[in-house]
N, C-alpha and C positions, 0 to 999 in steps of 0.2 A: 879861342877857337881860331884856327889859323886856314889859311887860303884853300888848302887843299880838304880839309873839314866842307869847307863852303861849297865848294866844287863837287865833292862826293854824295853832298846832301843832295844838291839841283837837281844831279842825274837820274834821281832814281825820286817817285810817288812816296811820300809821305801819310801814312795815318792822319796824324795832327794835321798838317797841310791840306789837304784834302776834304777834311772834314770841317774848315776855317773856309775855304774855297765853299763849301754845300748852306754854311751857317751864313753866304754873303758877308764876310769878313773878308780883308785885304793882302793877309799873310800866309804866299801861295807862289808856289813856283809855275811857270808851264808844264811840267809832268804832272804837278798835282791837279791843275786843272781841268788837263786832258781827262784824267780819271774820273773827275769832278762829272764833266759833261756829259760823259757815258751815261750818269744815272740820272741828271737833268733831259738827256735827250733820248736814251734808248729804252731807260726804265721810267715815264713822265710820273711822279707822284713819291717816287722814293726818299725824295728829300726830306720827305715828313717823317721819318726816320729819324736823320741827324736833326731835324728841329724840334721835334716833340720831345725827344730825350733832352733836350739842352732846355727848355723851358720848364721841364719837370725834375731835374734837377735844383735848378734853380728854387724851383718853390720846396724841394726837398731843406736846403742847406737853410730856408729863413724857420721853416715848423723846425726842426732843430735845434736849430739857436731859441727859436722862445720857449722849446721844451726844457732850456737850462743849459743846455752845451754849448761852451765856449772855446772848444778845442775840434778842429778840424784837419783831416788828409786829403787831400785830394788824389786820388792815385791817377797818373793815367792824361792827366791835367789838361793838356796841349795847349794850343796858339790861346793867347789872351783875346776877350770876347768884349762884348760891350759891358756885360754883368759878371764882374767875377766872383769869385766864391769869398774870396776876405771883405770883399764890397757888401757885400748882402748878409754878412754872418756878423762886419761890424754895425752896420745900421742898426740889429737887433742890440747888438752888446757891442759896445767901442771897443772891451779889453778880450775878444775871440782873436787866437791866434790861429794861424792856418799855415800847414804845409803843403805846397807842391809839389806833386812828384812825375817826372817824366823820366822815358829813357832815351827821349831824341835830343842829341847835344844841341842841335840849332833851336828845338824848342825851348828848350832850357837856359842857353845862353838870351832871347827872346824873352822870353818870363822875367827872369832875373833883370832884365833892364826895366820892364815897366809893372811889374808886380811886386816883386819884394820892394817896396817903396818904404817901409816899416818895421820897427823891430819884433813884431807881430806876426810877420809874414816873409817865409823862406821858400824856397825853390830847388829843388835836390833833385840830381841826377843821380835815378833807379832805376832797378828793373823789379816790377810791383811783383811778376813771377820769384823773386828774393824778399821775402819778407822780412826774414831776420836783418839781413842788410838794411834795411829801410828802419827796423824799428830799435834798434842799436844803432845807428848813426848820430856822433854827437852832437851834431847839430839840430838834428828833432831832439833828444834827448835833454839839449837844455832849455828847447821852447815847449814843450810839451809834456806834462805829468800823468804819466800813464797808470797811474796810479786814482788819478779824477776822470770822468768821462771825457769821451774822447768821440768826435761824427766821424766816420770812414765813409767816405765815398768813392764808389765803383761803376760811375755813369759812364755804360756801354763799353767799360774795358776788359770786364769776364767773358764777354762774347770774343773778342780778341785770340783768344788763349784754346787753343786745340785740346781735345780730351789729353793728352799723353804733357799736356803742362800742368795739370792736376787743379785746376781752379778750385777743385774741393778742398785740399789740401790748403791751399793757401789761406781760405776763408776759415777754413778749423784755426791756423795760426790764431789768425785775429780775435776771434772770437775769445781764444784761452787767453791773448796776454792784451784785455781790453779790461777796464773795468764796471761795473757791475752799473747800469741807467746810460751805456754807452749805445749810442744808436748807429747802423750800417745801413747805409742807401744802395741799392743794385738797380739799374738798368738792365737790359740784357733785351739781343735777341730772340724773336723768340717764334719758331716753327710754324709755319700758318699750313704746311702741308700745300702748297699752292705753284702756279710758276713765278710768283714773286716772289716767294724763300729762295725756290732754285737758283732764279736768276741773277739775285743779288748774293747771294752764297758762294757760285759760282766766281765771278767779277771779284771778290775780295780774297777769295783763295785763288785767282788766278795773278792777283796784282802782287800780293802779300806773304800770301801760302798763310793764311789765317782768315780766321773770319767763321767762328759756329755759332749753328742755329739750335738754340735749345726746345726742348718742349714743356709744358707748365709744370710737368711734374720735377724735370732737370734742374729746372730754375727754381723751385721750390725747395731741393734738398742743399740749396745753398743756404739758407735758411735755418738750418737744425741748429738747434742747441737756441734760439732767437725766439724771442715772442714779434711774430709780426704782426704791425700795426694796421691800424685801419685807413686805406679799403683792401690790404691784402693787394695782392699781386694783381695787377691791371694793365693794360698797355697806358701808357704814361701820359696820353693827352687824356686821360680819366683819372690820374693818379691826384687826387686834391685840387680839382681845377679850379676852382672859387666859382662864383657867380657867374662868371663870362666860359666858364665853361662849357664843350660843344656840347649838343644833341644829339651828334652821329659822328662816329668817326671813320676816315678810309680805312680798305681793306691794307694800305703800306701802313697808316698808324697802328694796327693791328699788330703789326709784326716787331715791335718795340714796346717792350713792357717793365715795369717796374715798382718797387715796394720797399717798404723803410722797417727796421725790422728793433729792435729794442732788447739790449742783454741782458737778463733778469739779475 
């Protein structure tokens, strides 16, 4: 990546940026920032958004791995966290390999420095809207037998993607060239009908020009052709919480849900 790369990143709010800024992670520009505070300071509770999908992730990608899957994607990936996904999927099984996928070159050249640390785990610049591209690329291809199961994870990147970029569409890909005990983890916004949908709907299609709010039925026909698993589609601080799981959740964790689904 070269200087003028670097310069062009700064300028402008990053997703991944942004979203590493809300997680209290350190790799964050001032524009990402800026954006960051808005929903620290104008929206107070939103964070639990980007933190509950990132901690329900996380307990997505270990049930996973002891369900037998040792093959992982990460779509969507961004800035490296405290807990990453080939971190948590090797605890279970040393020999889980894990791809990453982004389409932001500063995240990706970032990844690649402190995450592909093993022959296990790669880092690929995509764009998850191209699937075919992502799953003919020979470097997934020689780490990965799609022919064995395979985890797909899509924590809060289908909300990303505007009706007219077909996220349905993309998710059929998968489903047809996945094989058969292959599990798919979704996140997704998801419609509270409130001024906290508005408001943060707003804010990310005004940053972005992206950012939709689904509603449980929208979110659910991502799902077709999947047996989904239990407890079905939840907002994600109730998604498998374990024993320290809450009693109540905010009406912002509400508005972030998700469910792990299993290819028959």
């Amino acid at each position: 990546m070269n200087d003028e790369d670097v310069k062009a990143g700064q300028a402008k709010p990053s997703i991944a940026r942004t979203y590493s800024y809300l997680l209290g992670d350190r790799d964050y520009y001032t524009v990402d920032q800026e954006v960051g505070q808005y929903f620290t300071e104008s929206l107070p509770g939103s964070v639990r958004i980007a933190t509950t999908a990132r901690r329900a992730v996380e307990r997505a990608v270990r049930e996973i791995a002891r369900d037998g899957v040792a093959q992982f994607i990460d779509f969507g990936c961004g800035l490296p966290t405290v807990d990453n996904v080939h971190q948590i999927a090797q605890r279970e099984n040393p020999a889980a390999r894990v791809v990453y996928v982004d389409n932001d070159p500063i995240v990706v050249a970032h990844a690649r420095a402190t995450l592909a640390t093993d022959a296990q785990t790669i880092v690929v610049q995509a764009d998850v809207r191209d699937p075919r591209a992502i799953h003919d690329d020979e470097s997934v291809r020689a780490l990965l037998d799609f022919e064995r199961p395979v985890g797909l994870l899509f924590s809060a990147v289908l909300g990303f993607l505007n009706d007219d970029e077909n996220p349905d569409g993309l998710m059929r890909f998968w489903v047809d060239h996945i094989a058969s005990g292959s599990r798919i983890y979704v996140s997704h916004f998801r419609s509270g009908f409130n001024e906290e949908t508005v408001a943060t709907e707003q804010k990310l299609q005004g940053t972005w020009g992206r950012g939709r709010w689904r509603t449980d039925a929208e979110i659910a026909t991502l799902f077709r052709g999947l047996e989904l698993l239990e407890p079905g589609l939840v907002p994600c601080a109730l998604w498998r919480p374990g024993p320290e799981g809450p009693s109540e959740i905010t009406s912002w964790e509400q508005l972030i849900v998700s469910g792990l689904a299993a290819k028959p």
